[in-house]
C-alpha positions in Angstrom: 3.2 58.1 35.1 0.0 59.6 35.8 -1.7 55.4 36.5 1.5 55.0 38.4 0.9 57.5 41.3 -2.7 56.3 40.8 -2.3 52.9 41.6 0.6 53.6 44.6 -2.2 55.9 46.2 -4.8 53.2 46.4 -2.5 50.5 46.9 -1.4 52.9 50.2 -4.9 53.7 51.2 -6.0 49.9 51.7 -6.1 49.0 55.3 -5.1 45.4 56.2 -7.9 43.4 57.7 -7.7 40.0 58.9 -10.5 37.6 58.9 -8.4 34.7 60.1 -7.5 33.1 56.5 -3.5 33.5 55.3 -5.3 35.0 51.9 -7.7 36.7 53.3 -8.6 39.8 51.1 -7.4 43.6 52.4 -10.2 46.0 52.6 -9.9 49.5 51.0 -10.6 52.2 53.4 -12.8 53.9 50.8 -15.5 51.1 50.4 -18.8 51.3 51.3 -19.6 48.3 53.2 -23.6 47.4 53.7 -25.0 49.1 56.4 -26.2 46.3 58.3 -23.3 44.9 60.2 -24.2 41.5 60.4 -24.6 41.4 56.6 -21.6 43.3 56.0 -19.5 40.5 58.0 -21.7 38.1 56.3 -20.4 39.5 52.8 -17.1 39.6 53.4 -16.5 36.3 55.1 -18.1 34.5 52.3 -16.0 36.3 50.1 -13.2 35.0 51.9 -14.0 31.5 51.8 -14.9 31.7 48.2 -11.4 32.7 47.1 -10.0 30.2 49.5 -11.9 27.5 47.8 -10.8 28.9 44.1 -7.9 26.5 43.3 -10.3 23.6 43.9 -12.5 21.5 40.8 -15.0 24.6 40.2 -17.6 22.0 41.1 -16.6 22.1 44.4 -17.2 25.6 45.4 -20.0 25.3 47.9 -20.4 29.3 47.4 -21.3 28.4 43.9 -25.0 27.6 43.3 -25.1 24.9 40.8 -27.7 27.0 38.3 -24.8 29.4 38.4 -21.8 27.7 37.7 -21.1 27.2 34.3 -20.9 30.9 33.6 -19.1 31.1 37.2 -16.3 28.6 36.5 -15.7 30.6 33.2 -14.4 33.5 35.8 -13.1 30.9 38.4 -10.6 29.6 35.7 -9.6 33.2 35.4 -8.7 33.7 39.2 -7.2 30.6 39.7 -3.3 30.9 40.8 -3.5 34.9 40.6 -1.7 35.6 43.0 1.6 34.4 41.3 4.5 36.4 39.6 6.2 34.3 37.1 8.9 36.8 36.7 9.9 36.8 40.5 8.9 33.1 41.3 6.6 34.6 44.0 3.5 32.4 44.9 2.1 35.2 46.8 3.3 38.7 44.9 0.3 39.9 44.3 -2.4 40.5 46.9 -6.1 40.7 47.0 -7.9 44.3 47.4 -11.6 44.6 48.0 -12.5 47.8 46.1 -16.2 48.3 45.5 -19.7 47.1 46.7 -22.9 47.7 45.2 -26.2 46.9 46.5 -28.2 45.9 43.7 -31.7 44.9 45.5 -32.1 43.5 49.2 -30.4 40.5 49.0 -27.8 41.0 45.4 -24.5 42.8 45.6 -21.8 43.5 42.9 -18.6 43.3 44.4 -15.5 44.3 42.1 -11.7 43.2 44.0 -8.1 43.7 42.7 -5.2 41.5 42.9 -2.3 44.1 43.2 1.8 43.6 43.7 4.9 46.4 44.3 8.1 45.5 42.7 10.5 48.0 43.5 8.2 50.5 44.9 6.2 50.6 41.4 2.3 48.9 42.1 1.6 46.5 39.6 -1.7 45.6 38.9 -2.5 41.5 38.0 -6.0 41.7 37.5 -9.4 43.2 38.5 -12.7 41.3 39.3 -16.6 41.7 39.1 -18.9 38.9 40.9 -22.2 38.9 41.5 -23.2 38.6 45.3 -26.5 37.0 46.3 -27.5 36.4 50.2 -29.2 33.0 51.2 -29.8 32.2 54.6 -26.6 32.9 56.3 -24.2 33.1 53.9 -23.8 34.9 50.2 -23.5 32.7 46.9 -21.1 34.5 44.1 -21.5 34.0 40.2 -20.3 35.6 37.0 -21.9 38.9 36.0 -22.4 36.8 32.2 -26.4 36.7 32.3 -26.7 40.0 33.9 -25.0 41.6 31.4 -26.4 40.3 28.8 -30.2 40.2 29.8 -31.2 42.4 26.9 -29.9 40.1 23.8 -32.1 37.6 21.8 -31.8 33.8 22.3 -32.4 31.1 20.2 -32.4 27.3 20.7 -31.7 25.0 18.1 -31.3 21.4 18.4 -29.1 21.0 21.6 -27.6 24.4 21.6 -28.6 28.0 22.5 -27.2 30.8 21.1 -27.3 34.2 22.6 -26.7 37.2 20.2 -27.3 40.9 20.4 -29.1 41.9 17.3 -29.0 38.8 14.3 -28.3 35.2 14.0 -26.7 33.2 10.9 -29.4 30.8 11.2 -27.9 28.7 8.2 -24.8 28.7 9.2 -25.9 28.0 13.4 -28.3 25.2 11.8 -25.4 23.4 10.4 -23.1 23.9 13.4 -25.5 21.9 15.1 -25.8 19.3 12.4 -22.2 19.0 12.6 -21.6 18.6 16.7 -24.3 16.4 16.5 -22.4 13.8 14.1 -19.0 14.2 16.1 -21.1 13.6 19.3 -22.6 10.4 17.9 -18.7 9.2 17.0 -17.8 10.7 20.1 -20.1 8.6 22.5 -21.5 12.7 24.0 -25.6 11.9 24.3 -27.4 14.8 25.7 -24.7 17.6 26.0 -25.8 21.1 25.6 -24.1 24.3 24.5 -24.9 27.3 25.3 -22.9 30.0 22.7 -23.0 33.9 23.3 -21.4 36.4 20.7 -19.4 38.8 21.6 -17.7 41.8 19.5 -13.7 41.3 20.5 -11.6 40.1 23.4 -12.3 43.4 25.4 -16.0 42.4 24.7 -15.7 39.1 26.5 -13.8 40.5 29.4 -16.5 43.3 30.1 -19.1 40.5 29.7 -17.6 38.0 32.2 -16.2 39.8 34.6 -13.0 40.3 34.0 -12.3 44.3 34.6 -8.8 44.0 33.4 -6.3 41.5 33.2 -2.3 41.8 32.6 -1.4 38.6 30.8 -4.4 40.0 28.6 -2.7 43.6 27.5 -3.3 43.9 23.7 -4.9 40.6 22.9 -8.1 41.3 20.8 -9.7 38.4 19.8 -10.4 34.8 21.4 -13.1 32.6 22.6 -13.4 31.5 26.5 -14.9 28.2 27.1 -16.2 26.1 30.0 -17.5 22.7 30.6 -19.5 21.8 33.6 -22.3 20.0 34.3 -22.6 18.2 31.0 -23.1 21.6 28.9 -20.3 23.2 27.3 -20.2 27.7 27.3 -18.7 29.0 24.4 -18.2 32.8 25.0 -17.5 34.3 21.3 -15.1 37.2 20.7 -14.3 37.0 17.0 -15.9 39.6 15.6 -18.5 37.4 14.9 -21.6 38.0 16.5 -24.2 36.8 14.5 -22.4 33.2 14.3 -22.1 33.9 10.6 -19.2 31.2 9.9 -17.2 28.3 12.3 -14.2 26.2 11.5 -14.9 22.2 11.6 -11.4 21.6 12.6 -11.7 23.9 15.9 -14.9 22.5 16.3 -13.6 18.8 16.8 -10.8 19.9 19.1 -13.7 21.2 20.9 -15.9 18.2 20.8 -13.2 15.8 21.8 -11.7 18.3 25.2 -15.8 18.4 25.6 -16.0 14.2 25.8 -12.8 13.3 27.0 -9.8 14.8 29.4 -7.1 17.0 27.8 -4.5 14.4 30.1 -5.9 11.4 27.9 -5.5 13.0 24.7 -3.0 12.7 22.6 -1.9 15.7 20.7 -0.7 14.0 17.4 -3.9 11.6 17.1 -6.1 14.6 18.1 -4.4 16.6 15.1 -4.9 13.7 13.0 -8.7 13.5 13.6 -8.6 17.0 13.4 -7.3 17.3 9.7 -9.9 13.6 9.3 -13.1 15.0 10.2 -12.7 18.6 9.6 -10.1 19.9 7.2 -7.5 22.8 8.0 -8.0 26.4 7.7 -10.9 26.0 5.2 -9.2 23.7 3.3 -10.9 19.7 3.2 -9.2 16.8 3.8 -9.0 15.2 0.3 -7.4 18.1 -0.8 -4.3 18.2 1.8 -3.9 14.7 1.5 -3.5 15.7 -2.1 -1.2 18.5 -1.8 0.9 16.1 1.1 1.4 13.4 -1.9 2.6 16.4 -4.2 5.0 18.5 -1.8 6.0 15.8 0.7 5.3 11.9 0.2 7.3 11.4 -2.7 10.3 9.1 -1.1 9.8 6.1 0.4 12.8 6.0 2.8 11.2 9.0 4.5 11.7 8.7 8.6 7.9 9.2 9.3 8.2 7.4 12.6 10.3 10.8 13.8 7.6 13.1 12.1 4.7 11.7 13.7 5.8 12.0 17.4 7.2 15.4 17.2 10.8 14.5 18.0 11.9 16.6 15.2 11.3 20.2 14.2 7.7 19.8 12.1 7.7 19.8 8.4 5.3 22.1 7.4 4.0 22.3 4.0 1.2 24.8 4.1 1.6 28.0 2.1 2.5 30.1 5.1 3.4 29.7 8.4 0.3 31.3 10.3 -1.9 28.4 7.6 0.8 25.6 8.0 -0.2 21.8 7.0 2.2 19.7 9.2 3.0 16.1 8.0 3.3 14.8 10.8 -0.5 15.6 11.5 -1.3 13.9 7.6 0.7 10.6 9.1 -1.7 10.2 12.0 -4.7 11.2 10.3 -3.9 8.1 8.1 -3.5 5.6 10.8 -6.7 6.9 12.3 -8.5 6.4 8.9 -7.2 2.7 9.1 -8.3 2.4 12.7 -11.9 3.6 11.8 -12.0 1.5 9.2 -10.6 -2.0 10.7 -12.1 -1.7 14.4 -14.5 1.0 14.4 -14.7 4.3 15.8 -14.5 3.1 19.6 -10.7 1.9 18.9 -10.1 5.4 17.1 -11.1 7.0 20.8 -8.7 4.2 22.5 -6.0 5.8 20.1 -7.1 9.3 21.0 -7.1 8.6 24.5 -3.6 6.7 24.7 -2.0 9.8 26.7 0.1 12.7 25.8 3.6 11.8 24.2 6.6 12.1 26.5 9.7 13.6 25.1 12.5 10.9 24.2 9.8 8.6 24.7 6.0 7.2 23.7 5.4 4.0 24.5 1.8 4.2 25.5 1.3 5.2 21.7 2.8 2.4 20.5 1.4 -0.2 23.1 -1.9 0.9 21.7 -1.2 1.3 18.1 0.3 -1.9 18.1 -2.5 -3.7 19.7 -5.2 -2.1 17.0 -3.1 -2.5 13.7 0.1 -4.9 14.3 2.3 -1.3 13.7 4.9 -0.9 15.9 8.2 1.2 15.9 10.2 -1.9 13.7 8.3 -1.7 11.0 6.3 1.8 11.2 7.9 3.5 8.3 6.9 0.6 6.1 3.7 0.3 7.3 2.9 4.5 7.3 4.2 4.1 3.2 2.0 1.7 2.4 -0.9 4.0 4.0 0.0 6.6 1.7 0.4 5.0 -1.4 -3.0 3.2 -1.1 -4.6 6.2 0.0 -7.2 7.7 -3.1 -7.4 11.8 -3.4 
């Protein structure tokens, strides 16, 4: 009750100003804005046409410097469509609120804004913000707090990644991370891409780190990793519980590869999965041994309807030992035709199969167009065809 009355009070002590944009950010009366007029108009107008520039390619935020946006589109991605209220349908529920400025030096600034809503008199708070402000010339560039806040951890480069850690690294386990994105890359067709990987404790870790203050969609999520891709590197913000990079998961780490190579609207989820369970296992365990455990627990009558499993037109036959460590079939099926693809036509046809688009429900014909064209399988004669596959197949 007591963050209720909280909230309504500041929400009611913001005073509307308008700078001319229909999203223009409100002002709380309480801020301390820089002294200097001119730079205080400066500030907040660039502030302005930042957000109003957020639902854009992050790239194309001329209020971005380009030395700062990789760690910036991390929070950009964040902000993007905040203002929306699935519940109500509202485009526009919540609003923006400029809270707090902070003159770091002459020309640096941390500013902090809120996105705030009232839904039947009760504030609701969406999310709150932390950017770094830095003056050039006439107008002020914005990036993520991500380096500042970290400036006192250790960083070590290996290969064509960097990791940043606060006390230890797994340097075994990082040295053969490296190893390992360097052989996908090489299938993959990725030369020269960097990562650059930081560690953090837990979700709340990654938030503080970012610039994220507080986020609802986020309430009681503990654990995740953030990621970004621009300008050829790839940021991998950690918050596992595994700082020191002590252990990674092959199969995550080709999902990874693959968004990092090639758009998520190419792939195709059921060829991705496939590759997936291919080149990197499942939950620890390899691939020879579910292939093995598929032969034992699923693939043990011919007549089976695998052209439904594949495409997910069905519910999913899983055949893991639990749900939260399932082993879908349907995943096994395409990791065989990918196998045959590889071996046939090369890797380059495997990524023409990866890249053949997502499945549409009731229908995937760009799957089959492709398919057909690299193997002769078609929709006629895929059950007898995906049969073959797994009787030949050696655990």
């Amino acid at each position: 009750m007591g963050l209720k009355i909280f909230l309504l009070t500041l929400l009611l002590s913001f005073t509307i100003s308008n700078f001319g944009q229909t999203k223009s950010i409100t002002l709380s009366a309480n801020v301390n804005l820089p002294k200097d007029t001119i730079v205080s108009n400066r500030l907040v107008k660039s502030l302005n046409d930042f957000l109003a520039l957020k639902e854009n390619p992050n790239k194309e935020n001329v209020f971005v410097e380009k030395e700062d946006l990789l760690e910036t589109s991390l929070l950009l991605d964040e902000i993007k469509k905040i203002e929306r209220n699935a519940k109500t349908k509202d485009d526009n529920f919540y609003k923006g609120y400029l809270t707090n400025i902070v003159q770091l030096d002459k020309d640096n600034f941390l500013v902090q804004f809120s996105y705030m809503g009232v839904n039947e008199n009760i504030p609701v708070l969406a999310a709150s913000f932390e950017f770094i402000a830095k003056q050039k010339d006439t107008k002020f560039y914005f990036s993520s707090p991500l380096k500042r806040n970290t400036s006192s951890w250790k960083t070590k480069k290996i290969g064509n990644c960097t990791f940043h850690f606060k006390n230890t690294l797994d340097n075994k386990v990082a040295s053969e991370y490296v190893k390992t994105v360097a052989l996908l890359d090489k299938k993959l067709n990725t030369t020269n891409a960097q990562i650059e990987w930081y560690g953090c404790k837990d979700f709340p870790d990654i938030l503080h780190n970012i610039g994220v203050d507080y986020k609802l969609d986020y309430n009681g999520k503990s654990s995740t990793n953030f990621t970004a891709n621009e300008n050829n590197t790839l940021l991998i913000v950690s918050g596992n519980d595994d700082e020191s990079f002590s252990s990674f998961d092959p199969h995550d780490l080709w999902h990874e590869r693959a968004r990092f190579a090639y758009s998520r609207t190419l792939i195709n989820k059921p060829v991705d999965e496939g590759c997936a369970y291919l080149y990197g296992g499942s939950w620890g365990i390899s691939w020879g041994d579910i292939l093995k455990t598929f032969k034992e627990k699923v693939a043990s009558n011919p007549k089976t309807d695998w052209l439904t499993l594949a495409l997910y037109e069905t519910p999913q036959l899983n055949f893991g030992e639990s749900q939260e460590k399932h082993l879908m079939a349907d995943y096994v099926v395409n990791a065989l035709l990918v196998k045959k693809i590889e071996k046939e036509k090369g890797f380059s046809a495997v990524v023409e199969f990866l890249c053949c688009g997502k499945n549409k429900k009731g229908g995937s014909d760009n799957y089959f167009i492709v398919l057909e064209k690299l193997t002769g399988i078609n929709k006629t004669n895929f059950n007898a065809k995906v049969w073959e596959l797994i009787t030949e197949s050696k655990v």
